[in-house]
C-alpha positions in Angstrom: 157.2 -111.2 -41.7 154.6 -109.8 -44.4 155.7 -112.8 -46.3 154.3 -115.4 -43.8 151.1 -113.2 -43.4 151.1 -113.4 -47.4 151.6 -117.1 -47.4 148.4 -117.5 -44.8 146.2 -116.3 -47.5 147.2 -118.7 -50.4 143.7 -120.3 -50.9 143.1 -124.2 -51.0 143.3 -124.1 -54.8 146.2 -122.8 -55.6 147.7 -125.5 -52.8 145.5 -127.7 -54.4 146.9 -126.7 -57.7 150.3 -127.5 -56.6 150.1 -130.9 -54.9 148.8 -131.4 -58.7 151.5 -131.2 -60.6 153.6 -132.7 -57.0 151.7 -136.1 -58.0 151.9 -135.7 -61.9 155.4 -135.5 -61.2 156.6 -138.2 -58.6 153.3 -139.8 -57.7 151.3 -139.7 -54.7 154.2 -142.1 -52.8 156.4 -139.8 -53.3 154.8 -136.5 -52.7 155.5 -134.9 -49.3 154.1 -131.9 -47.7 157.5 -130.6 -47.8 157.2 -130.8 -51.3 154.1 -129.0 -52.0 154.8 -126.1 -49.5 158.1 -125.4 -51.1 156.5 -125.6 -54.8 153.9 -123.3 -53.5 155.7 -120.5 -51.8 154.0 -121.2 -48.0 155.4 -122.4 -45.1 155.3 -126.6 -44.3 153.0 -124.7 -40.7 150.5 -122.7 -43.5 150.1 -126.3 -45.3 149.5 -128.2 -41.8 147.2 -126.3 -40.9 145.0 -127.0 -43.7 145.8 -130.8 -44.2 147.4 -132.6 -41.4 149.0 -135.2 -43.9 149.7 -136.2 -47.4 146.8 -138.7 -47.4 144.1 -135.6 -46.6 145.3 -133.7 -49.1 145.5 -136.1 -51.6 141.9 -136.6 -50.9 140.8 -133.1 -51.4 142.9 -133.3 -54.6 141.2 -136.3 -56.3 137.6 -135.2 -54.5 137.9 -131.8 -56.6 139.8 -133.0 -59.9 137.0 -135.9 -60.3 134.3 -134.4 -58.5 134.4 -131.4 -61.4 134.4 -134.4 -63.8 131.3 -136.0 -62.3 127.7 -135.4 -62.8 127.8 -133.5 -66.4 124.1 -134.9 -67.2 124.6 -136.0 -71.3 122.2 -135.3 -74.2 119.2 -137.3 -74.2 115.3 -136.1 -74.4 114.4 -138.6 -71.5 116.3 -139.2 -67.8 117.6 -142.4 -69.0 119.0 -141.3 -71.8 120.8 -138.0 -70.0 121.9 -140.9 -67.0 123.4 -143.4 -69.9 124.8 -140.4 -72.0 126.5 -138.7 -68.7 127.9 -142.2 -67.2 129.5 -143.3 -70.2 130.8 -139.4 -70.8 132.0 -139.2 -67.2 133.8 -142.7 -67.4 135.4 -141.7 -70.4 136.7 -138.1 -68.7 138.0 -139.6 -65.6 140.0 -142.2 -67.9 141.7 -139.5 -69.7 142.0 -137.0 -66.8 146.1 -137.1 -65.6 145.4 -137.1 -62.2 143.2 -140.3 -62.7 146.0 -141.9 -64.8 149.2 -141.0 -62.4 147.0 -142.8 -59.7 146.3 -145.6 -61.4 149.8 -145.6 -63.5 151.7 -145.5 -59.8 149.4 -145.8 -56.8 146.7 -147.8 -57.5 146.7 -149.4 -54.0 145.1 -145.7 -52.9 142.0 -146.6 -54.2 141.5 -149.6 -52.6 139.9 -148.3 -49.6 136.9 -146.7 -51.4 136.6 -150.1 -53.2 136.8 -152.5 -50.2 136.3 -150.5 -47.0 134.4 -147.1 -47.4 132.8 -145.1 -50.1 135.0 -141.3 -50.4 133.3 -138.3 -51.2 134.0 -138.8 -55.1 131.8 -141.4 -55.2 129.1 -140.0 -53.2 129.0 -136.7 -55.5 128.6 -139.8 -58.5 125.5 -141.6 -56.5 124.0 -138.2 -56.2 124.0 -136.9 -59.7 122.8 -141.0 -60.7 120.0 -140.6 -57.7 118.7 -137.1 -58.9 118.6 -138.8 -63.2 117.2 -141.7 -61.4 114.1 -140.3 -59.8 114.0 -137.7 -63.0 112.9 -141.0 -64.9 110.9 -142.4 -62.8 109.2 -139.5 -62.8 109.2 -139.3 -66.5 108.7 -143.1 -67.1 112.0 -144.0 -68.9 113.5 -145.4 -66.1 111.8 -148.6 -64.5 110.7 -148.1 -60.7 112.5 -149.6 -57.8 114.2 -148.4 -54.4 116.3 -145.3 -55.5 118.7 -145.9 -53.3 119.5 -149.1 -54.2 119.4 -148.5 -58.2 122.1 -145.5 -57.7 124.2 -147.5 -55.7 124.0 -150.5 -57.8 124.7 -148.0 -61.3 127.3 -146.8 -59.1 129.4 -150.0 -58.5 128.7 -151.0 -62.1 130.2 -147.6 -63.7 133.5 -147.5 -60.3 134.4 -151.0 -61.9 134.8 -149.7 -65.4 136.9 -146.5 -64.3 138.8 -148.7 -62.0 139.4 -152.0 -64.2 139.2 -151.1 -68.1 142.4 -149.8 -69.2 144.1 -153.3 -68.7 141.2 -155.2 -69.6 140.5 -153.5 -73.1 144.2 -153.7 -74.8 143.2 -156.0 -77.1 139.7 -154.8 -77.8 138.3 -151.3 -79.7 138.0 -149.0 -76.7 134.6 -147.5 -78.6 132.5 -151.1 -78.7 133.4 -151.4 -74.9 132.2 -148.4 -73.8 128.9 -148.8 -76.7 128.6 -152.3 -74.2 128.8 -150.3 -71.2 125.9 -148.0 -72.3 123.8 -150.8 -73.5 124.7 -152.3 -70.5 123.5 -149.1 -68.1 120.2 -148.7 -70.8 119.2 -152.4 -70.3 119.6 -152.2 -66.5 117.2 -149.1 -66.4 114.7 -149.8 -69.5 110.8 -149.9 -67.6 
């Protein structure tokens, strides 16, 4: 019994943790909650409680993997420099995370969803940090005016597509001059 009460009080991150190295292993597919409660020393009840299924809990996982990988504002002296600096730098951190690549590598069809149907909470933590370096050069006159909303959504679909789409599309190109296009790319789109 002082077991179960011990496994009640494993926190989110340490479950977290282990459906982490569950999915590095075998994939999301494959990962059960079976799985991850055994890895992690709790009972399958202490795991259901928490996340009724796989699919929840591989959307916490991915929601706090990327969302710690999101928003790091780069180097710049103006807003659209610190927005070009930190889109590029965050594309270039979820492309080498493992998490990112394992989904990609073996469950792509996950992601589908948040492209076609819905946007997650990963990408609404990205339209936030682009909303607040948005209005931060509007304010500051580096970025050219227009409907906030629409310009962080817009940056949004523009950066999603190169996370989702570049590893294939750049084997035959320098990785560098892709992602020097992509900035040029996000700095011409917000130039005043």
């Amino acid at each position: 019994m002082p077991s179960q009460r011990h496994s009640t009080r494993v926190g989110d991150d340490v479950l977290l943790d282990t459906a982490h190295k569950c999915v590095l292993l075998v994939g999301v597919r494959r990962t059960t909650l079976t799985d991850v409660a055994r890895e992690a020393g709790v009972s399958r009840m202490t795991l259901y409680r928490r996340f009724p299924d796989v699919r929840s809990l591989v959307a916490a996982l991915m929601t706090r993997e990327f969302g710690a990988l999101l928003g790091e504002v780069g180097p710049g002296a103006t807003a659209r420099q610190r927005l070009v600096n930190g889109a590029v730098g965050t594309v270039r951190r979820l492309l080498a995370n493992p998490l990112m690549a394992a989904v990609l590598d073996r469950d792509a069809e996950l992601l589908l969803p948040y492209v076609v149907e819905r946007l997650g909470a990963t990408q609404l933590i990205a339209e936030q940090f682009l909303r607040v370096e948005l209005a931060a050069g509007h304010t500051d006159g580096s970025i050219r005016a227009g409907d906030l909303d629409v310009q962080a959504r817009t940056l949004l679909l523009m950066v999603q597509s190169f996370v989702l789409s570049v590893r294939p599309a750049i084997a035959d190109l320098e990785p560098d001059t892709v992602f020097d296009e992509l900035a040029l790319m996000v700095e011409g789109a917000l130039r005043p």
